[in-house]
C-alpha positions in Angstrom: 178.2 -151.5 -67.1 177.2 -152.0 -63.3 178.8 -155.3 -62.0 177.1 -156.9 -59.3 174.9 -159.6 -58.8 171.3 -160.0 -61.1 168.0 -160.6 -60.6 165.9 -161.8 -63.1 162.1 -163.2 -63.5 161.2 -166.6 -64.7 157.8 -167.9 -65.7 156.6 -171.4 -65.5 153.2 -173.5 -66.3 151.6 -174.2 -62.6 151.7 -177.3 -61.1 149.0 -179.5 -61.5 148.9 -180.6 -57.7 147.3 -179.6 -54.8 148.8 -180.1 -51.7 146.7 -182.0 -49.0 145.4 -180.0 -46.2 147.6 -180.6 -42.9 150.8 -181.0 -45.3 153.2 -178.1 -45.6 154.4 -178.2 -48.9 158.2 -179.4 -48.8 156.4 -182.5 -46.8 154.7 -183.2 -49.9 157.0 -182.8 -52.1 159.3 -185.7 -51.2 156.3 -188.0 -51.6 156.1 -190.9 -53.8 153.1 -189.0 -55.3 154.8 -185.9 -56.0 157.4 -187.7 -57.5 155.0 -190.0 -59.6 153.8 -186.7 -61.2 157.1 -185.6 -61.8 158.0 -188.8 -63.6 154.6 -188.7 -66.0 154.3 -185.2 -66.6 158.2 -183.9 -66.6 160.2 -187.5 -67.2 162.5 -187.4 -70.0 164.7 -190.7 -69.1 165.3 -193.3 -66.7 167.8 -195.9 -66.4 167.6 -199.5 -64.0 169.6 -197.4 -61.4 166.8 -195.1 -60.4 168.6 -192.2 -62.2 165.6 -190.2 -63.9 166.3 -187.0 -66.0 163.7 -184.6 -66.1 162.3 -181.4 -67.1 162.1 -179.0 -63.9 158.6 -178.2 -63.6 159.8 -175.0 -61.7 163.4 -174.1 -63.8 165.6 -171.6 -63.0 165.7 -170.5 -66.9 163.7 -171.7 -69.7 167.1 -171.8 -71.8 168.1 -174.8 -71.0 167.1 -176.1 -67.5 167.1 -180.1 -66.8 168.1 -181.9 -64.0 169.4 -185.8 -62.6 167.6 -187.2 -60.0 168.7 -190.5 -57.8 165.0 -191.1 -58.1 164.8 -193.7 -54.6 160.8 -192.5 -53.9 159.7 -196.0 -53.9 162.7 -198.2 -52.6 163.0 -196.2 -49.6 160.1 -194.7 -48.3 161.6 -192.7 -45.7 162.8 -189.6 -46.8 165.2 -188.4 -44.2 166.5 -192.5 -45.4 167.6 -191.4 -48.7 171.0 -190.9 -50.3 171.8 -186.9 -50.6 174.9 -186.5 -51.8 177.6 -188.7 -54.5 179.3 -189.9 -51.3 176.4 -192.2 -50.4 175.7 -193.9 -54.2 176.4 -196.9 -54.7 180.0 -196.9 -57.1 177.6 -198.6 -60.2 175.0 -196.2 -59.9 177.7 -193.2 -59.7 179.6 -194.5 -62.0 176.4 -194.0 -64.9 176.0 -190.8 -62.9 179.3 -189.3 -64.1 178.8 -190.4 -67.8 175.3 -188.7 -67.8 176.3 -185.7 -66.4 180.0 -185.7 -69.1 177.4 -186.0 -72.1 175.1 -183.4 -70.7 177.5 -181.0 -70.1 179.5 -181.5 -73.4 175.7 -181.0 -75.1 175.3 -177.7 -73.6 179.0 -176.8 -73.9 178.2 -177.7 -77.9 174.9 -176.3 -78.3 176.2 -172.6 -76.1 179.2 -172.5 -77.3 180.1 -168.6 -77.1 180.8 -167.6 -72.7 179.9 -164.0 -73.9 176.4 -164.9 -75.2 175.6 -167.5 -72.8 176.3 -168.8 -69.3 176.4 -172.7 -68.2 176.2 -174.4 -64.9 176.5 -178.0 -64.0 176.2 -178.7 -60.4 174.9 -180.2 -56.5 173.2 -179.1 -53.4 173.7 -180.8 -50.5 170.2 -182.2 -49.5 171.3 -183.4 -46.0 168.5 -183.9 -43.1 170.0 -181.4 -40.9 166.6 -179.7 -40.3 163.4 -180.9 -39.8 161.4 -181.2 -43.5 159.0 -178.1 -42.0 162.2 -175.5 -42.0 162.1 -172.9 -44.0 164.9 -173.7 -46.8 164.6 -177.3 -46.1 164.8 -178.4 -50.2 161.3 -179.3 -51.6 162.6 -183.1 -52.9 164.9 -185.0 -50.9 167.0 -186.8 -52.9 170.2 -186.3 -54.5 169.7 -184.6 -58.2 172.2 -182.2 -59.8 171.0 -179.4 -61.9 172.0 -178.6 -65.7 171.1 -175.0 -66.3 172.0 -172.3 -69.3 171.2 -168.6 -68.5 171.0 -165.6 -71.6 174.1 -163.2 -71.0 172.4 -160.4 -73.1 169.1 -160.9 -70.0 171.3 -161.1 -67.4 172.7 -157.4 -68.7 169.5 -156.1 -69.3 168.4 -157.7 -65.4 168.0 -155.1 -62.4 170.5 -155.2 -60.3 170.0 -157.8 -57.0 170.4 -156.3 -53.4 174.0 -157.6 -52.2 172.1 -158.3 -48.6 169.6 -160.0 -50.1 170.5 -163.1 -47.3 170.8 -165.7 -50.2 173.9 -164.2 -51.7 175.3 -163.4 -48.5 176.3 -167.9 -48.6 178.6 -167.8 -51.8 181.1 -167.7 -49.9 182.3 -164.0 -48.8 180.5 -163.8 -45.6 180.1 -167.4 -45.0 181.6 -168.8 -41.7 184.7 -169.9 -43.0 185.5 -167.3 -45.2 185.3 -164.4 -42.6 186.8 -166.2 -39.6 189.4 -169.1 -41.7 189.9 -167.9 -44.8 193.5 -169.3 -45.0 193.2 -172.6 -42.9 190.2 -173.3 -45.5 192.2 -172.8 -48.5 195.5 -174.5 -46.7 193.6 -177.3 -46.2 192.4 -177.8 -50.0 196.0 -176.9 -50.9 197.2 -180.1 -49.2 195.0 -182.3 -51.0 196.9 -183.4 -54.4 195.2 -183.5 -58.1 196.5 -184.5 -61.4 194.3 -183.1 -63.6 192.9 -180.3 -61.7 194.6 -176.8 -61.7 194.0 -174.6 -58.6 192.2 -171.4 -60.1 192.7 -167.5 -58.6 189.9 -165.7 -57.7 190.0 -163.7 -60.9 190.4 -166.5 -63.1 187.1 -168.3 -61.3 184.9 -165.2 -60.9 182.3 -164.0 -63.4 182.7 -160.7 -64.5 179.0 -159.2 -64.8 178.6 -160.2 -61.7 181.4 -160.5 -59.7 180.6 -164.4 -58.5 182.1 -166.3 -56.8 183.8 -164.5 -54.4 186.4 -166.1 -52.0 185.6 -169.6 -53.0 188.4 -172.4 -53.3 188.1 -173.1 -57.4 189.8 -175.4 -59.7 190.3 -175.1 -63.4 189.3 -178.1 -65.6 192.3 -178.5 -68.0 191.0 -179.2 -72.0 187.5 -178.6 -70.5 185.0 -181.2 -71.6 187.6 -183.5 -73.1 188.7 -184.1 -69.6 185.5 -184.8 -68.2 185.7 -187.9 -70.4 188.5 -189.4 -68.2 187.3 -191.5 -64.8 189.6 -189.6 -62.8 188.0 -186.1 -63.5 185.1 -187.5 -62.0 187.4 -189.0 -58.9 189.2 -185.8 -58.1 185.8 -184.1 -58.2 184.8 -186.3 -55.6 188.1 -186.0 -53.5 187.3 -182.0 -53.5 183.8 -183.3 -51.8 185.2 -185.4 -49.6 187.9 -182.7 -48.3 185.2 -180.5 -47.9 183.1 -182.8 -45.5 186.2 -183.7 -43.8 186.4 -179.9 -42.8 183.1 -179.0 -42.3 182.5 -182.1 -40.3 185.9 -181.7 -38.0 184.9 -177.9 -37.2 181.1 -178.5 -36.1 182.7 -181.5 -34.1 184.8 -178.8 -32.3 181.8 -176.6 -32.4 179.7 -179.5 -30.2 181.9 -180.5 -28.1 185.7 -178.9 -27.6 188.4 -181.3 -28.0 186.6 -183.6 -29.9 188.6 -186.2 -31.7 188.7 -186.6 -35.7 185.4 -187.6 -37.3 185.8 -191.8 -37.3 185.4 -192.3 -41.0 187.1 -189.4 -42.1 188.3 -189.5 -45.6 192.2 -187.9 -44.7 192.5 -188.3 -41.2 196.4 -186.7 -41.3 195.5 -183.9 -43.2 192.7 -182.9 -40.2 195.5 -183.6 -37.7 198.5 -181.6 -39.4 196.3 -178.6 -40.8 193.2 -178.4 -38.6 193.3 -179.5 -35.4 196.6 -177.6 -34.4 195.8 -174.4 -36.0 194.7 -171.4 -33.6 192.3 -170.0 -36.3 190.5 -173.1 -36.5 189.9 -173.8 -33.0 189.1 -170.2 -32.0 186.7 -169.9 -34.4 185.3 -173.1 -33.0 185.0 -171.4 -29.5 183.0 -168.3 -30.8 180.4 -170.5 -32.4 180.0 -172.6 -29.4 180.0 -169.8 -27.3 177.2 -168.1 -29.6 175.5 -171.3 -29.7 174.7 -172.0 -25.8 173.6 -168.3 -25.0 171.4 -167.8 -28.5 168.9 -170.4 -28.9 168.3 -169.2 -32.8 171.7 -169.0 -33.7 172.2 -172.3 -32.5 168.9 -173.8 -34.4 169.6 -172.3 -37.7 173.3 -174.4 -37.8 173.4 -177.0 -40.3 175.4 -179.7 -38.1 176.4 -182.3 -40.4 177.9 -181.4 -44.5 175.8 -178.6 -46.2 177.5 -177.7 -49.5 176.7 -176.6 -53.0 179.5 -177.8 -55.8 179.4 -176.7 -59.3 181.4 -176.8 -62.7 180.8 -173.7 -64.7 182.1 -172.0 -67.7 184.4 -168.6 -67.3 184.3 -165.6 -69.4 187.7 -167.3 -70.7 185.2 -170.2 -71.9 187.4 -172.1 -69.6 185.5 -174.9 -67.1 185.8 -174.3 -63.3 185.1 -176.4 -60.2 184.2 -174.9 -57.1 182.6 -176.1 -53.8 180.8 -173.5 -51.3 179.4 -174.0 -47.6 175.3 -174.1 -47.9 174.1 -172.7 -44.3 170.9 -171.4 -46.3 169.7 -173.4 -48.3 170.0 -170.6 -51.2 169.7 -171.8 -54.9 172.9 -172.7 -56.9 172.4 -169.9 -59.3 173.1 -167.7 -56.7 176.4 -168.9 -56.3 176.9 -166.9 -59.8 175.5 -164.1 -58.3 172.2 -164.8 -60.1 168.6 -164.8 -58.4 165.8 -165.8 -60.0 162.4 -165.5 -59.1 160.2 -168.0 -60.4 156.0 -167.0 -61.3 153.6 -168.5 -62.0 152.6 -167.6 -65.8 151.6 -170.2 -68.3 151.4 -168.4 -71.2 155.3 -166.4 -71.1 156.6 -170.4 -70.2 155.2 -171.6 -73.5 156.4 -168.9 -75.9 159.8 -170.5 -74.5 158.4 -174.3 -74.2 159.3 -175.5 -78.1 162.8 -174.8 -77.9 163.3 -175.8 -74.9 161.8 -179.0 -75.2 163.9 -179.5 -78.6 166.7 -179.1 -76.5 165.8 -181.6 -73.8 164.9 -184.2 -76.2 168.1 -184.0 -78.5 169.9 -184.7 -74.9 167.6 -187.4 -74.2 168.5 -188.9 -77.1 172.5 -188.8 -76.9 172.1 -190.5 -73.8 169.8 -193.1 -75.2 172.6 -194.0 -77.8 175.2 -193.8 -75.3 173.1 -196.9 -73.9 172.7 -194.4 -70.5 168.6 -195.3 -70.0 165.2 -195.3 -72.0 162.8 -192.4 -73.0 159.4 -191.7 -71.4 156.2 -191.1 -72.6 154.5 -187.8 -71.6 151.6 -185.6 -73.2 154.5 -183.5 -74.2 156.6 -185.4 -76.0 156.8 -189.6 -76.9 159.5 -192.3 -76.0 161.9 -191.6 -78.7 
């Protein structure tokens, strides 16, 4: 069997929504409008902290495709305003924000329970306003929301075959900036950061073998898989592999700006930038390339994502084992495709709802576990009622 990445087709029921003339989409999209639709017509829970689960409208895979959004449309109306990454929630909303996402991913972890028959994914983009909204792969909403997402194995054999070049599987992490230039100051610096529960994971160990993603990407194995998730600090050392990320990503396009910089101010470990970062030749040189590239290629230089562009996932190995991992996002590629899976989404209403009724059985019997977990309240739509 060929092992490489996959490319597979989609369908979904068009949106309902016409964009107003003089708006690029993505501009639109991060309306309170847009997002009032989403809530009616997709809206499957919401909870006093502005967390709302929903269908997506536009899914990667009509499996099993939901996501968690931190749904702050109508408290703050300025969307380059809004929180975009688990770093800037407040602790009691993030706090709910973990349980929701340990019950969802138990549900599909329960309800897929064979890694040969299906695939599971659990994970972030960053959403950061490093470009203006009218970039291309500026993401179409603009707050923080994680994805929930099952994939068919037996489809993914039967997919074509994806084009390695195609540029958004060039980001998961092989040809990525820090792979190709620091490789081994990148994974040093992860090394130094200590864990209790999570085990460091070899490339062999992390990688999916019909596809042969990721590649080259720092990755942790979740010890008794979902059983750990139910323990707060899971949830804290997930965030500590965030947070050593931005630390890294932060302290190089520092050096990249300006040479010599000093340490990011409100860095998270401020002795593990000095000891493994900013005395390390690799580091700095590669630095020095990128801001040499940068003042004598105006393109180069506009296409950097400045501040912390990332993409972090939990996933299921072909062990049935759960894995962390944590890639750079210069591309603003989707998180399937850190996998090694591209999906192309088309507009076709009628191949969406032969999958619709499942689908929505699934949705709703992990609507409900997080109704009795006391985790928010079902809504209404003309798809499905309250409760």
């Amino acid at each position: 069997m060929h092992i490489g990445p996959r490319e597979i087709t989609t369908p979904f029921r068009p949106i309902p929504l016409e964009v107003p003339e003089g708006m690029a989409p993505n501009e639109f999209f991060n309306s309170t409008e847009n997002l009032n639709d989403l809530v009616h017509n997709n809206g499957l829970l919401v909870n006093p902290e502005n967390l709302l689960l929903y269908r997506k409208a536009l899914g990667h895979s009509n499996v099993f495709d939901t996501s968690i959004i931190y749904n702050t449309s109508n408290c703050i109306l300025n969307p380059l305003g809004r929180p975009v990454r688990r770093t800037q929630v407040p602790d009691n909303v993030k706090h709910v924000w973990n349980r929701m996402n340990q019950i969802l991913i138990d549900y599909m972890v329960e309800a897929f329970p064979d890694p040969d028959d299906h695939l599971i994914l659990a994970g972030e983009a960053s959403l950061d306003a490093t470009w203006p909204l009218t970039s291309p792969g500026v993401p179409s909403i603009r707050m923080l929301h994680n994805h929930f997402i099952v994939f068919d194995m037996e489809a993914l054999r039967n997919a074509k075959a994806a084009d390695p070049a195609n540029p958004n599987l060039t980001d998961g992490g092989q040809h990525s900036l820090f792979q190709a230039y620091m490789h081994r100051v990148y994974r040093q610096f992860f090394e130094s950061l200590e864990f209790d529960l999570l085990r460091p994971a070899d490339d062999d160990t992390a990688r999916i073998g019909l596809t042969g993603y990721p590649q080259g990407l720092p990755s942790w194995e979740i010890p008794k898989g979902v059983e750990t998730l139910k323990e707060i600090g899971f949830w804290r050392e997930y965030d500590k592999i965030l947070k050593g990320f931005i630390d890294f990503y932060r302290t190089f396009f520092s050096q990249v700006s300006t040479r010599n910089a000093p340490p990011p101010k409100d860095a998270y470990f401020p002795e593990h930038i000095e000891q493994h970062l900013l005395f390390n030749n690799d580091f700095l040189a590669t630095a020095k390339k990128v801001r040499d590239r940068c003042i004598t290629d105006a393109k180069y230089a506009n296409a950097i994502r400045w501040q912390p562009a990332f993409k972090q996932l939990i996933y299921r190995n072909d062990a049935g084992k759960l894995i962390v991992t944590i890639s750079q996002n210069s591309i603003g590629n989707a998180i399937t495709e850190l996998l090694g899976v591209v999906v192309n989404r088309t507009p076709d209403a009628e191949g969406y709802e032969k999958h619709e009724p499942q689908l929505i059985e699934r949705l709703l019997e992990v609507r409900r576990r997080l109704i009795e977990a006391d985790l928010g309240d079902g809504i209404e739509t003309r798809y499905w009622g309250k409760t």
